[in-house]
N, CA, C and O of each residue as an XYZ file, in Angstrom:
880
protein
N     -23.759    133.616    118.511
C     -25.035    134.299    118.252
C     -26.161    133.267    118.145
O     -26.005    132.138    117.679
N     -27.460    133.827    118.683
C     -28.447    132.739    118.884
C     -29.055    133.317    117.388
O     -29.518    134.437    117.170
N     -28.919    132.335    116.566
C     -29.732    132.430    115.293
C     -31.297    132.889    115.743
O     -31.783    134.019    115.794
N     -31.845    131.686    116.021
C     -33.533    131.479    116.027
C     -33.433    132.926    117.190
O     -34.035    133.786    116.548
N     -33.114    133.402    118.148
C     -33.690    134.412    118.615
C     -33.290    135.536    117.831
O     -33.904    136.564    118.116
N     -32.541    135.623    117.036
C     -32.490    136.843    116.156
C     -33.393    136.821    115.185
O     -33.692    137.882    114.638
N     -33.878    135.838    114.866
C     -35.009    135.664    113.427
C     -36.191    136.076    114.458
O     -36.936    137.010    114.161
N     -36.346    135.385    115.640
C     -37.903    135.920    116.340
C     -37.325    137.691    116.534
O     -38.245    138.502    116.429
N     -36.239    138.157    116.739
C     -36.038    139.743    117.545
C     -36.282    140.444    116.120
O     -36.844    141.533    116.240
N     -35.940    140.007    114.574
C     -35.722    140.745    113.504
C     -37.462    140.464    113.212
O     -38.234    141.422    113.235
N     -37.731    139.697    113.064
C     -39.510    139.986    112.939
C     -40.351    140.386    113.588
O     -41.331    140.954    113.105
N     -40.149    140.153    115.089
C     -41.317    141.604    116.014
C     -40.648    142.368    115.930
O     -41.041    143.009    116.905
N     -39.380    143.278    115.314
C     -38.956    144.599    115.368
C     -39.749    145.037    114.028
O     -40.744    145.761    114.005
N     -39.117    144.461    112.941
C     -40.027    145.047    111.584
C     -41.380    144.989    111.351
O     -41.980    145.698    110.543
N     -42.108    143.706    112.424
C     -43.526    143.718    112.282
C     -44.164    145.240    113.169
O     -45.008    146.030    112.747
N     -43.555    145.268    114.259
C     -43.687    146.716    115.449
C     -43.758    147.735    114.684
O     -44.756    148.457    114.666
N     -42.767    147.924    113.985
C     -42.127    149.163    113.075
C     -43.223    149.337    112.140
O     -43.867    150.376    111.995
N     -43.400    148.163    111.469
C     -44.294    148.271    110.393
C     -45.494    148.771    110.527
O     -46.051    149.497    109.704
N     -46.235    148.147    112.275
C     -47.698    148.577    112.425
C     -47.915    149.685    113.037
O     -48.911    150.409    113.025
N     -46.461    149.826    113.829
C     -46.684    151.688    114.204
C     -46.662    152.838    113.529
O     -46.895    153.984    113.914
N     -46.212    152.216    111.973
C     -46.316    152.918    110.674
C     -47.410    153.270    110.800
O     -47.633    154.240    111.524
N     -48.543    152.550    110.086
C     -49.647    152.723    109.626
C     -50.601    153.039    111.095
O     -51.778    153.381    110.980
N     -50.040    152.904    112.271
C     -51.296    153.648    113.371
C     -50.485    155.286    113.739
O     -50.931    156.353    114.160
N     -49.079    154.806    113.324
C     -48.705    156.137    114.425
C     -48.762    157.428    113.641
O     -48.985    158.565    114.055
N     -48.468    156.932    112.216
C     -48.158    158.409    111.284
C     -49.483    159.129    111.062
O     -49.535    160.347    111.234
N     -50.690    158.346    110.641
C     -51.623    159.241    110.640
C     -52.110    160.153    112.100
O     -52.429    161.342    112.075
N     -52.077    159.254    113.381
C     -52.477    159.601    114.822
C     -51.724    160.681    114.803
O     -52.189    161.674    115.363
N     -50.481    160.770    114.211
C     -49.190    161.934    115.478
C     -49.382    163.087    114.319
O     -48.928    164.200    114.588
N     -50.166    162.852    112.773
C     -50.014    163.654    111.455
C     -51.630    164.887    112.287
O     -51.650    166.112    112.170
N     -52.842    163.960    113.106
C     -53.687    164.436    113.678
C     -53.580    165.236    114.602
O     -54.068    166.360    114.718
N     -52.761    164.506    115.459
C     -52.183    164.952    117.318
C     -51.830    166.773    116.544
O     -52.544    167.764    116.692
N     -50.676    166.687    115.845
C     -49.947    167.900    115.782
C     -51.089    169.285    115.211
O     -50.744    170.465    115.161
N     -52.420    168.769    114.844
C     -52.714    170.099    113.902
C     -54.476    169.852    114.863
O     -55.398    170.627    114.607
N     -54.595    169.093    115.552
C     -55.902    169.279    115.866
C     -55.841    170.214    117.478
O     -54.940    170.381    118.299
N     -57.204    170.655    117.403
C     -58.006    171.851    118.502
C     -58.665    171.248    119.629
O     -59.043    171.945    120.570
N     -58.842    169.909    119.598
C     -59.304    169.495    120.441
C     -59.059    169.639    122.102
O     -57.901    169.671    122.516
N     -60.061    169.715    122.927
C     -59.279    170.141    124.515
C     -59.197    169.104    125.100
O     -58.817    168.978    126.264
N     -59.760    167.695    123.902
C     -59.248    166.318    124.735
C     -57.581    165.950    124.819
O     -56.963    165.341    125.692
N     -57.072    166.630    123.431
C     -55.717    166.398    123.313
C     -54.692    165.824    124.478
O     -53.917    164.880    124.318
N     -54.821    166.424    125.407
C     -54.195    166.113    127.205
C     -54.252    164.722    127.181
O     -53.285    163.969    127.059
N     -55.437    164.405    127.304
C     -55.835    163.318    127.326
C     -55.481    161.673    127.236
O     -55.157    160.650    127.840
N     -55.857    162.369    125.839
C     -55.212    160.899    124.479
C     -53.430    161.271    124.776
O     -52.955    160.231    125.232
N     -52.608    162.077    124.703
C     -51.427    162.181    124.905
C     -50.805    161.379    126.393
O     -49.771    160.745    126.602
N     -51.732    161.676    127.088
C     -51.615    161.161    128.045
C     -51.475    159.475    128.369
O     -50.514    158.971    128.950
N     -52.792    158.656    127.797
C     -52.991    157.572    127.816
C     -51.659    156.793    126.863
O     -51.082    155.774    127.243
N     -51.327    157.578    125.487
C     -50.428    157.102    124.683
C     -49.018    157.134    125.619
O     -48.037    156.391    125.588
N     -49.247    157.992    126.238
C     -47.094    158.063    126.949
C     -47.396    157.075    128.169
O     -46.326    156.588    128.534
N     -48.449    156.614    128.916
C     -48.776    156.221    129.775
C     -47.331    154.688    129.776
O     -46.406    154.597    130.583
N     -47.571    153.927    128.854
C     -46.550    153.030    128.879
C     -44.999    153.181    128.559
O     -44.340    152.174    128.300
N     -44.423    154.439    128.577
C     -43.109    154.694    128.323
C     -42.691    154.789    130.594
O     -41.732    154.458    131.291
N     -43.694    155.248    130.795
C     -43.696    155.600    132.255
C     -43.833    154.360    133.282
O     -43.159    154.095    134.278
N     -44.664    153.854    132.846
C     -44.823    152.487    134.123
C     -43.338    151.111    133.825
O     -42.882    150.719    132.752
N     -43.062    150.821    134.851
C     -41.948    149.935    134.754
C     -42.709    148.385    133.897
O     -43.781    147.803    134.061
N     -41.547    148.155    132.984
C     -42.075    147.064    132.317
C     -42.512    145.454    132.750
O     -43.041    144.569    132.078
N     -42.112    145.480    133.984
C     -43.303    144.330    134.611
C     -44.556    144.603    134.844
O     -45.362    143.675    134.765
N     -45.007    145.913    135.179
C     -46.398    146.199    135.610
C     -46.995    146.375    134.207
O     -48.102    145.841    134.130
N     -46.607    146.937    133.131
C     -46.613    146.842    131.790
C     -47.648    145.661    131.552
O     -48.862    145.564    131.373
N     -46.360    144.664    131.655
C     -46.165    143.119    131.044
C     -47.519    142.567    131.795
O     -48.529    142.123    131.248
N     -47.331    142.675    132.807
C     -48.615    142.157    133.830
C     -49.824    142.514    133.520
O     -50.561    141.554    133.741
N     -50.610    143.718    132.980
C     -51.476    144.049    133.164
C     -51.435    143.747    131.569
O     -52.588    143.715    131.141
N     -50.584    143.543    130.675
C     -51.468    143.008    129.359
C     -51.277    141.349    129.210
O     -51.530    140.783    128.147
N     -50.917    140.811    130.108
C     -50.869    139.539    130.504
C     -52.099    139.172    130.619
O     -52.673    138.432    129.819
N     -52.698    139.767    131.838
C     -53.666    139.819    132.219
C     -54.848    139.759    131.345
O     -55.645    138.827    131.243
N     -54.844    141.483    130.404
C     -56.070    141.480    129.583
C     -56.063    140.338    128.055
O     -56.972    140.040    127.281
N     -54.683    139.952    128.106
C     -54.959    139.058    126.695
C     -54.683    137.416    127.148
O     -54.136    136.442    126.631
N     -55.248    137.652    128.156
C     -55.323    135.921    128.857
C     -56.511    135.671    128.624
O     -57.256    136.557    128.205
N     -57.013    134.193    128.886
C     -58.263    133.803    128.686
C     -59.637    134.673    129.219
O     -60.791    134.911    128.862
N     -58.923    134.900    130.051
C     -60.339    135.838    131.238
C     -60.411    137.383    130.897
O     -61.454    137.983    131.158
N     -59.158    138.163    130.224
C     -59.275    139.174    129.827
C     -60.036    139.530    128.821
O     -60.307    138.741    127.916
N     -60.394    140.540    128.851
C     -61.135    141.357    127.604
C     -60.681    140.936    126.288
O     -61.335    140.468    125.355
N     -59.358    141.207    126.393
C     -58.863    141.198    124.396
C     -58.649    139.538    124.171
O     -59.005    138.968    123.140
N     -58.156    139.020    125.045
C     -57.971    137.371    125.075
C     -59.066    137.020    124.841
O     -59.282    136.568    123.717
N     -60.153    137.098    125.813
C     -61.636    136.300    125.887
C     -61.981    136.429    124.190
O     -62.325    135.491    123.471
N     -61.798    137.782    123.797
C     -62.566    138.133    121.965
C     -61.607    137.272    120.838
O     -62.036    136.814    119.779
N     -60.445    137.185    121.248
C     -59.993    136.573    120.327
C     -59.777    135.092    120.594
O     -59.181    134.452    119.727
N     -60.223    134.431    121.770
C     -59.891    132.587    121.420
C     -61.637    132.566    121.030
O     -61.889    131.404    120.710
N     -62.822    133.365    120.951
C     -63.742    132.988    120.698
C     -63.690    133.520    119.467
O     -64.454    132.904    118.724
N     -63.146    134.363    118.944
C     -64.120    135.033    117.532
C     -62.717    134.347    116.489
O     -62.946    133.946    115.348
N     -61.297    134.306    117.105
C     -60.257    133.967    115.869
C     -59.688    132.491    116.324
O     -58.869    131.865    115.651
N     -60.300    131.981    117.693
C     -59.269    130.821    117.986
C     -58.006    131.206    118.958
O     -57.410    130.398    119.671
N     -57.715    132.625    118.840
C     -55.945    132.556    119.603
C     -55.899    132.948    120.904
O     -56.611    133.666    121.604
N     -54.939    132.341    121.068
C     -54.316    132.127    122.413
C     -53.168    132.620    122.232
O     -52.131    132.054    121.887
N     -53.474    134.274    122.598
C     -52.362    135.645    122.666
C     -51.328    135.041    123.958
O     -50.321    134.470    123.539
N     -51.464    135.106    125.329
C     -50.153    134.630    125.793
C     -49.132    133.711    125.712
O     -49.412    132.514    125.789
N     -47.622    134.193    125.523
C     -47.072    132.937    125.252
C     -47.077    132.411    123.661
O     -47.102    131.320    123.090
N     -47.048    133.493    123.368
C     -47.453    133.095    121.506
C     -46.667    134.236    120.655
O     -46.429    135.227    121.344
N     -46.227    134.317    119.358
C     -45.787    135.505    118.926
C     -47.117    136.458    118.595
O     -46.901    137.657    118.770
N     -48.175    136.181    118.239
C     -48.700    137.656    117.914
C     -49.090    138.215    119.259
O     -49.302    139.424    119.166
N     -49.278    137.680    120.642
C     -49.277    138.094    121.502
C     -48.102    138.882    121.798
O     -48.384    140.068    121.970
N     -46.778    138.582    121.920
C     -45.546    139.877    122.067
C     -45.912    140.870    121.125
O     -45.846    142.054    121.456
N     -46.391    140.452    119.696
C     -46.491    141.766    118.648
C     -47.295    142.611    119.334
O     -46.753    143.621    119.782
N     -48.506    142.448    119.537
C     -49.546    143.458    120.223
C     -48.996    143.922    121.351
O     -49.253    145.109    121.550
N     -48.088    143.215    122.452
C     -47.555    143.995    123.639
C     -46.720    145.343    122.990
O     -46.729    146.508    123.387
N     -45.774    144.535    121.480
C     -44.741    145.013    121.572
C     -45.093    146.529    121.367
O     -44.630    147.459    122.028
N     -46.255    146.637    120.037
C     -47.038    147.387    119.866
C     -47.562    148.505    121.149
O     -47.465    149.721    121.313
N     -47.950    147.763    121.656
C     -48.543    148.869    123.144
C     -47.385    149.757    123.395
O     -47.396    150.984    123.292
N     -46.269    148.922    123.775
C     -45.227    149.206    124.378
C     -44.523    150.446    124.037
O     -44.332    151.415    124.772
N     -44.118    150.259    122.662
C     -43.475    151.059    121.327
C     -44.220    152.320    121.059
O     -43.570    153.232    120.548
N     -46.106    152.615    121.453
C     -46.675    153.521    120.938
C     -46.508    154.870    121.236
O     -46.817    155.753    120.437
N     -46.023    155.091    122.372
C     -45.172    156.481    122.704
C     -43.611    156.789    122.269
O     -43.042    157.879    122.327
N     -43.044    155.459    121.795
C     -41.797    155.903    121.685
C     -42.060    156.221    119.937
O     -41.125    156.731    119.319
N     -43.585    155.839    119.072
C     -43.309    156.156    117.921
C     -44.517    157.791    118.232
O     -44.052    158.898    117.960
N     -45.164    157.737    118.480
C     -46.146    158.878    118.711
C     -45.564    160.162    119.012
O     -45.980    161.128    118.372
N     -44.212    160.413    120.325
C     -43.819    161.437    120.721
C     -43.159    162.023    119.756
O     -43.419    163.222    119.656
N     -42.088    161.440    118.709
C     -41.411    161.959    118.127
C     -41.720    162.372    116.356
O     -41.262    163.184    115.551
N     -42.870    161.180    116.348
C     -43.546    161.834    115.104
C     -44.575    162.731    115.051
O     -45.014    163.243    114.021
N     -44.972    162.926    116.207
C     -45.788    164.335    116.158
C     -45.180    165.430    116.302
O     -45.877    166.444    116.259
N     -43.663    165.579    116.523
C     -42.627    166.826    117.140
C     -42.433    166.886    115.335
O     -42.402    168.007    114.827
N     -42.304    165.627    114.409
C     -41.933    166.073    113.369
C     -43.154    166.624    112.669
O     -43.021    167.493    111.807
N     -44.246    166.187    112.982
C     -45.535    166.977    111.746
C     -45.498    168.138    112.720
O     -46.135    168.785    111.889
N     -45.330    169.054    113.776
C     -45.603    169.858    114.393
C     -44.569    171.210    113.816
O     -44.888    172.398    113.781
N     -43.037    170.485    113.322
C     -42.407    171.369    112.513
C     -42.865    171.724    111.054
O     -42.082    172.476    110.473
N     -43.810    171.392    110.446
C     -44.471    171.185    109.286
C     -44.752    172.918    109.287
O     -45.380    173.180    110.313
N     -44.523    174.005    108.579
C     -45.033    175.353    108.397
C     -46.424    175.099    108.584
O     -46.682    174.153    107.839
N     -47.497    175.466    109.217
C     -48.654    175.590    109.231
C     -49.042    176.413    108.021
O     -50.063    176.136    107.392
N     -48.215    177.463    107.667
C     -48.911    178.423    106.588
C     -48.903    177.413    104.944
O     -49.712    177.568    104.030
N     -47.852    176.501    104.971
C     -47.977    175.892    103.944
C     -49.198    174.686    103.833
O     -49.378    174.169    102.730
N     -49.989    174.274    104.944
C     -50.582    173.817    105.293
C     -52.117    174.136    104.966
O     -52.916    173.381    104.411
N     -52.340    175.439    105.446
C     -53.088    176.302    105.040
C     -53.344    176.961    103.574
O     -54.394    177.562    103.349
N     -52.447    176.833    102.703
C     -52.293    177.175    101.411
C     -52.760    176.146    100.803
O     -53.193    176.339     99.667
N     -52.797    175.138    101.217
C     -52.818    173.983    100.096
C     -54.249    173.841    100.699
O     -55.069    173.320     99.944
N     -54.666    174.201    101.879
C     -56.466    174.053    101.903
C     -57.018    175.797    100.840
O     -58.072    176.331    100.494
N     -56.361    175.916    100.784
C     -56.894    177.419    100.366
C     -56.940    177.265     98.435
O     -57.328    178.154     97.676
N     -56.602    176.365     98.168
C     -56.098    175.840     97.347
C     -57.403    174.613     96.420
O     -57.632    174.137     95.309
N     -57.952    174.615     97.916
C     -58.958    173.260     97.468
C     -58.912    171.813     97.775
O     -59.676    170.922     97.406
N     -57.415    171.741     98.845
C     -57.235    170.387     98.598
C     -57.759    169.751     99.923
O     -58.100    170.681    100.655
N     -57.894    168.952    100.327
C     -58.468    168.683    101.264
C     -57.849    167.859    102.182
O     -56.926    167.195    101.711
N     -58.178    167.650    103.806
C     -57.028    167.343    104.813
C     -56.031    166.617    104.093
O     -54.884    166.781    103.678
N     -57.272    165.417    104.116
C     -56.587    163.929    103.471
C     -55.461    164.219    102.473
O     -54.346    164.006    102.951
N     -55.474    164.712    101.032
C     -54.831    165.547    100.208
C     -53.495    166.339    100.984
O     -52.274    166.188    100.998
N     -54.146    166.946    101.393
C     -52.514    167.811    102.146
C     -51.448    167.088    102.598
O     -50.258    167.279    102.347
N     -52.079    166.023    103.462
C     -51.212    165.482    104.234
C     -50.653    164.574    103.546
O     -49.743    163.977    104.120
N     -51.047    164.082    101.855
C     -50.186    163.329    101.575
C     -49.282    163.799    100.418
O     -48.339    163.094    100.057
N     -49.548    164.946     99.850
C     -48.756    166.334     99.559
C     -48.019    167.317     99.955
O     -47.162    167.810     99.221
N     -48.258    167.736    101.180
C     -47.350    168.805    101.711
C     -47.063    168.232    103.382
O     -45.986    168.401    103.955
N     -47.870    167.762    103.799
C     -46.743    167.502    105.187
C     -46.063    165.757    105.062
O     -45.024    165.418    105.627
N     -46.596    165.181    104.529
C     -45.952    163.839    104.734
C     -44.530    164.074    103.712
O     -43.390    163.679    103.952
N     -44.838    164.568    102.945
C     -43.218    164.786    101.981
C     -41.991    165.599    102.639
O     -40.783    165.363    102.652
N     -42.741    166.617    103.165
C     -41.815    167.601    104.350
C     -41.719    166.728    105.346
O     -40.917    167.401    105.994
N     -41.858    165.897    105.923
C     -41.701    165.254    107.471
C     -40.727    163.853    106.921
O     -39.946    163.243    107.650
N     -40.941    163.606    105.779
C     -40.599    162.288    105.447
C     -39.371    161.720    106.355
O     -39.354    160.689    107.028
N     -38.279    162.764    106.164
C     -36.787    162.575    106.787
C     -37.425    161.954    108.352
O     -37.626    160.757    108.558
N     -37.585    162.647    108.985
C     -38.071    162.865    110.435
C     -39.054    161.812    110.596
O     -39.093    161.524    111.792
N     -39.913    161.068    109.882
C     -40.301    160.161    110.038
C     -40.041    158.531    110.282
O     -40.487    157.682    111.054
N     -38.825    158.578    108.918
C     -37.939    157.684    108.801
C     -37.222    157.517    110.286
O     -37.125    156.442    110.879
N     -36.686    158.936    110.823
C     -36.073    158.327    112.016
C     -36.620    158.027    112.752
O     -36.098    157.088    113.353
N     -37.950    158.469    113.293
C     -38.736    158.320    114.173
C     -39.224    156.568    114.058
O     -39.887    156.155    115.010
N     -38.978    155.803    113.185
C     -39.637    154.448    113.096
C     -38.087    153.851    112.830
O     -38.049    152.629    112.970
N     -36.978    154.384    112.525
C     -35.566    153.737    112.683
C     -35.806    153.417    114.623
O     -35.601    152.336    115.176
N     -36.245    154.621    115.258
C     -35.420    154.514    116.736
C     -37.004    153.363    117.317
O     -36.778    152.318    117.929
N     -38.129    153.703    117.064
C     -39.007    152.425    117.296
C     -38.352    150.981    117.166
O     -38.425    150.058    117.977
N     -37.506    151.028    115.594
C     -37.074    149.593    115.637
C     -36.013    149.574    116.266
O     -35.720    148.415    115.974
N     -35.173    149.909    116.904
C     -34.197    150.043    117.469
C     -34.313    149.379    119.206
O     -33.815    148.520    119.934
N     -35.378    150.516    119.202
C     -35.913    150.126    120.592
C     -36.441    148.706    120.549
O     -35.909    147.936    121.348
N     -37.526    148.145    119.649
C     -37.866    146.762    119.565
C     -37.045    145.950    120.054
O     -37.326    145.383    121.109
N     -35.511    145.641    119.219
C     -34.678    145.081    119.368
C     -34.005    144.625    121.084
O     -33.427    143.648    121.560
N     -34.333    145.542    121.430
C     -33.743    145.751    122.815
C     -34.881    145.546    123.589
O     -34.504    146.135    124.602
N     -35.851    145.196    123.822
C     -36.992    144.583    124.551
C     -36.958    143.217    125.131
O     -36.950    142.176    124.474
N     -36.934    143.353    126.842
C     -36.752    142.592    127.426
C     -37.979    142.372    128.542
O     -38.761    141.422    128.511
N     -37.985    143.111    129.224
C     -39.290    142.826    130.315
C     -40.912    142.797    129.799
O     -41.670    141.910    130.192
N     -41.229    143.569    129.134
C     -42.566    143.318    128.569
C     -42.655    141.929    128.077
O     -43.404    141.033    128.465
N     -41.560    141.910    126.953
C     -41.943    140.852    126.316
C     -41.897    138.774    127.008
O     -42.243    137.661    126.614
N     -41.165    139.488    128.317
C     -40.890    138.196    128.698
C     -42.361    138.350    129.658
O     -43.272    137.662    129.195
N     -42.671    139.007    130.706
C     -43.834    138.927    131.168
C     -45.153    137.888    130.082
O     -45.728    136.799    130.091
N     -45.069    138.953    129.394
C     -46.229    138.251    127.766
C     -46.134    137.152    127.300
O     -47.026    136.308    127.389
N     -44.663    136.922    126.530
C     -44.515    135.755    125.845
C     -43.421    134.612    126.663
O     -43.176    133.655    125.928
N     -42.826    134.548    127.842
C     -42.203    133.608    128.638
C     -41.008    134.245    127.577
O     -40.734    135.313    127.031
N     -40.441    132.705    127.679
C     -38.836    132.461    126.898
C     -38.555    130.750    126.016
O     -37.829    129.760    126.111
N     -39.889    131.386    125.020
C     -39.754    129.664    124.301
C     -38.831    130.035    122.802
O     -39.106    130.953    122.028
N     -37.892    129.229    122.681
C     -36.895    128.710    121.769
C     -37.859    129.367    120.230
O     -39.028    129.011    120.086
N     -37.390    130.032    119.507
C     -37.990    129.961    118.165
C     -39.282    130.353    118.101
O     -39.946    130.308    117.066
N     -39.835    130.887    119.567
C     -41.309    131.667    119.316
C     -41.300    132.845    119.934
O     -41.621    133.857    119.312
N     -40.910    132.894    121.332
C     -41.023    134.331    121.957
C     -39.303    134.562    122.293
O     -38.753    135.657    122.403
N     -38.919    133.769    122.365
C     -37.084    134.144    122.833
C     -36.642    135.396    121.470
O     -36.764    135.393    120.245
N     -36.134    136.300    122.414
C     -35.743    137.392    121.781
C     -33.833    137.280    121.492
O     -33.164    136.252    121.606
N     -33.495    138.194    121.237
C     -31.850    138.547    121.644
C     -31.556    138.760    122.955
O     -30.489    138.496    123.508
N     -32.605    139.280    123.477
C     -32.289    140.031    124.716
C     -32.349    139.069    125.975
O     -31.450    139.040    126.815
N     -33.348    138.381    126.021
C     -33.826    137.220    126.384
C     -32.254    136.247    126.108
O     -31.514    136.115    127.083
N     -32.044    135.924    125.417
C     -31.021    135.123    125.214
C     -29.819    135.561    125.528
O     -29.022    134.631    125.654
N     -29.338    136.688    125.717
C     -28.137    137.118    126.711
C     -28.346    136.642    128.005
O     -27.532    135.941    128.607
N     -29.658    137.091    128.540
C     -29.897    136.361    129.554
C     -29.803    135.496    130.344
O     -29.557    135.397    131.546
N     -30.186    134.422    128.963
C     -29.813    132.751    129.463
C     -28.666    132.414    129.422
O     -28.280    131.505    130.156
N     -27.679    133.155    128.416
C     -26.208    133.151    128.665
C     -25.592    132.947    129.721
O     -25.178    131.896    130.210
N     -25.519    134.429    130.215
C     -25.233    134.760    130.971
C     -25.634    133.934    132.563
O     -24.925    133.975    133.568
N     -26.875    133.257    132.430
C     -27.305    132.588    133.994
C     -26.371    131.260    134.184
O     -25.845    130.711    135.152
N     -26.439    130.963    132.450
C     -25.637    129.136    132.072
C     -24.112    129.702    131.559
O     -23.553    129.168    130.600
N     -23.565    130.718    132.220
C     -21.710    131.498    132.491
C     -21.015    130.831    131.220
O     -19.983    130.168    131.107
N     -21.964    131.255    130.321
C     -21.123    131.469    129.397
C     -21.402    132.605    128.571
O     -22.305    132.999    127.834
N     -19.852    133.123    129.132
C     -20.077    134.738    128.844
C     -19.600    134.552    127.433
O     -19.823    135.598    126.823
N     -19.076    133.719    126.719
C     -18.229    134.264    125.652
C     -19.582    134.749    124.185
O     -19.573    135.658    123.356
N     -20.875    133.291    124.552
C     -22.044    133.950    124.023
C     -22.132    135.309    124.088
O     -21.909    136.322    123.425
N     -22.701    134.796    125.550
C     -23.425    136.455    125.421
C     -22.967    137.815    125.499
O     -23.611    138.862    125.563
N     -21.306    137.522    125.474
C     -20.668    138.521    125.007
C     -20.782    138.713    123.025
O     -20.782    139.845    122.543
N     -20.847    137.776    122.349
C     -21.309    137.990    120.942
C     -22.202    138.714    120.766
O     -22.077    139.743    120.103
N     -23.606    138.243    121.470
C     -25.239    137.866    121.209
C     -25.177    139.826    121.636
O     -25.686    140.572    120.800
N     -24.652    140.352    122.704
C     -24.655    141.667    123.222
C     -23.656    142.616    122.307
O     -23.792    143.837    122.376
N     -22.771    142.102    121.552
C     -21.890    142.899    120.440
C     -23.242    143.047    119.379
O     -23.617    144.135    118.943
N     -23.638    142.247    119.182
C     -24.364    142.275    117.818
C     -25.590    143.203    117.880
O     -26.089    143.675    116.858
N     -26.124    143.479    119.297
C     -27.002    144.158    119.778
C     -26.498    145.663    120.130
O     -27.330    146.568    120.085
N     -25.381    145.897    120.418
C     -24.454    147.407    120.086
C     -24.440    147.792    119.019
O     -24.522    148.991    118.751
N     -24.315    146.734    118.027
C     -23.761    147.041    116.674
C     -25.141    147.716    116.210
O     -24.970    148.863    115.795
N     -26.474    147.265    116.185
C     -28.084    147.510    115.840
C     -28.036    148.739    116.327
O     -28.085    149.711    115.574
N     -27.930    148.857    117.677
C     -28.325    150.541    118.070
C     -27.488    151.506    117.762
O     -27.791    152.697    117.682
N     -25.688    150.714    117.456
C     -25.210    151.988    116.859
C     -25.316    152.308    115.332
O     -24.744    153.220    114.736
N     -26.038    151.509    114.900
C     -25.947    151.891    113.376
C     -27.166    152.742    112.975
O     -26.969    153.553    112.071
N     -28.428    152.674    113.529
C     -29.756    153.249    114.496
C     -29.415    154.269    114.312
O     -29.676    155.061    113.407
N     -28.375    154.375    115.744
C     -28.177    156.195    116.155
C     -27.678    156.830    114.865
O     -28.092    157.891    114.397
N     -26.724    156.039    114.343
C     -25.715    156.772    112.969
C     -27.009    157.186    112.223
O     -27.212    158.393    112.353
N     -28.079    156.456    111.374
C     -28.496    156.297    110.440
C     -29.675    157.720    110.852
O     -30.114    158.522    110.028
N     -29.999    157.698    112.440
C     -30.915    158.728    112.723
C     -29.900    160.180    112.817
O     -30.461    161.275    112.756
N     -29.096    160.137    112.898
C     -28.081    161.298    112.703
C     -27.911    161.835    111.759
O     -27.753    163.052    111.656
N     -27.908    160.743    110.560
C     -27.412    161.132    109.165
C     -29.140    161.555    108.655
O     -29.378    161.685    107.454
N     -29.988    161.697    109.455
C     -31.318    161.996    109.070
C     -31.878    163.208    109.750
O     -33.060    163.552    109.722
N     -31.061    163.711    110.260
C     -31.615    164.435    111.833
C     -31.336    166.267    110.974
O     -31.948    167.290    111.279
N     -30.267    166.130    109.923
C     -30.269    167.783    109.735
C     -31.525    168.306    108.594
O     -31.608    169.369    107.979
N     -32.461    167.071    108.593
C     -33.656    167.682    107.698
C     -34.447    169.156    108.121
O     -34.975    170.042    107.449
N     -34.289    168.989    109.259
C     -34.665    170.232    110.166
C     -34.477    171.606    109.186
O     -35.292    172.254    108.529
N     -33.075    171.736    109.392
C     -32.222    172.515    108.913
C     -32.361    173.254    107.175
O     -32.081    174.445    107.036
N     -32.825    172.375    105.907
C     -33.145    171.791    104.785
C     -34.296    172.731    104.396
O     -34.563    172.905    103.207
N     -35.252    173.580    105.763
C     -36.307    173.875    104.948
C     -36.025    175.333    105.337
O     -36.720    176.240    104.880
């Protein structure tokens, strides 16, 4: 097992996880209860990267967080960094990457949320903000949890974006996945036969843990 790429794969998974927390739960808590006829839209742009193959992905945020790009150009002038080839550069890909796989399924869970209980608690006095951290975020909780278990799950297993973005440097962008890789090119399978057990073992404990979470449905 490649230590240092499991310490870089275990920190952009929990950092991913962590920031699709705080963008995805309120966005998908919105997505599910708003009227808007842009809705199409924004749904659209968000699934947009579950759909394109992950080199064209990788490429086109290569691109914008390189020196000459938009998000690159703002940040080596306003913070100093130099996003490609760097870890907070994979975080922000990983981020892009991840935002439909956390968006689709946490808005299916605020969408099971009773609307009438929803409505009671405005009737009530309380207000969006209020509700949602009273009556639907407590009801969704289960369903949430899994929904950011299978984000990190997926992290883990990220290979083409992140190599487009961040190359394959030792202890900065080298992932797990990445490192089967190199195994496997330098035939020695007995690695990356480990480095790929240990990476079964993550998604099956994932699936278990989203299973053992999945009959919340059922509960109300």
């Amino acid at each position: 097992m490649d230590w240092s790429a499991t310490q870089v794969t275990l920190q952009l998974a929990f950092s991913t996880t962590f920031g699709l927390a705080l963008l995805g739960i309120p966005l998908s808590a919105w997505l599910a209860t708003t009227q808007t006829r842009w809705r199409w839209l924004i749904e659209s742009l968000i699934m947009l990267p579950m759909l394109l193959p992950p080199t064209v992905l990788g490429f086109f945020l290569l691109w914008s967080l390189g020196p000459r790009g938009p998000i690159g150009r703002l940040c080596e002038d306003w913070l100093n960094w130099t996003l490609p080839f760097s870890f907070p550069g994979i975080l922000l890909a990983s981020l892009i990457y991840n935002l439909p796989y956390a968006i689709r399924p946490l808005t299916a869970v605020f969408e099971s949320v009773d609307r009438r209980l929803l409505e009671a608690a405005w009737c009530l006095g309380l207000s969006p903000t209020q509700t949602f951290f009273t009556v639907s975020l407590p009801l969704a909780a289960r369903g949430v949890v899994a929904s950011l278990v299978l984000v990190f799950a997926h992290t883990v297993g990220e290979f083409g974006v992140i190599l487009m973005v961040g190359g394959n440097i030792p202890g900065v962008t080298r992932t797990l996945s990445m490192s089967v890789y190199d195994q496997v090119q330098s035939l020695d399978y007995k690695a990356a036969a480990s480095t790929s057990a240990g990476l079964v073992g993550i998604a099956l404990a994932s699936l278990a843990l989203i299973q053992l979470l999945a009959p919340a449905r059922a509960d109300r």
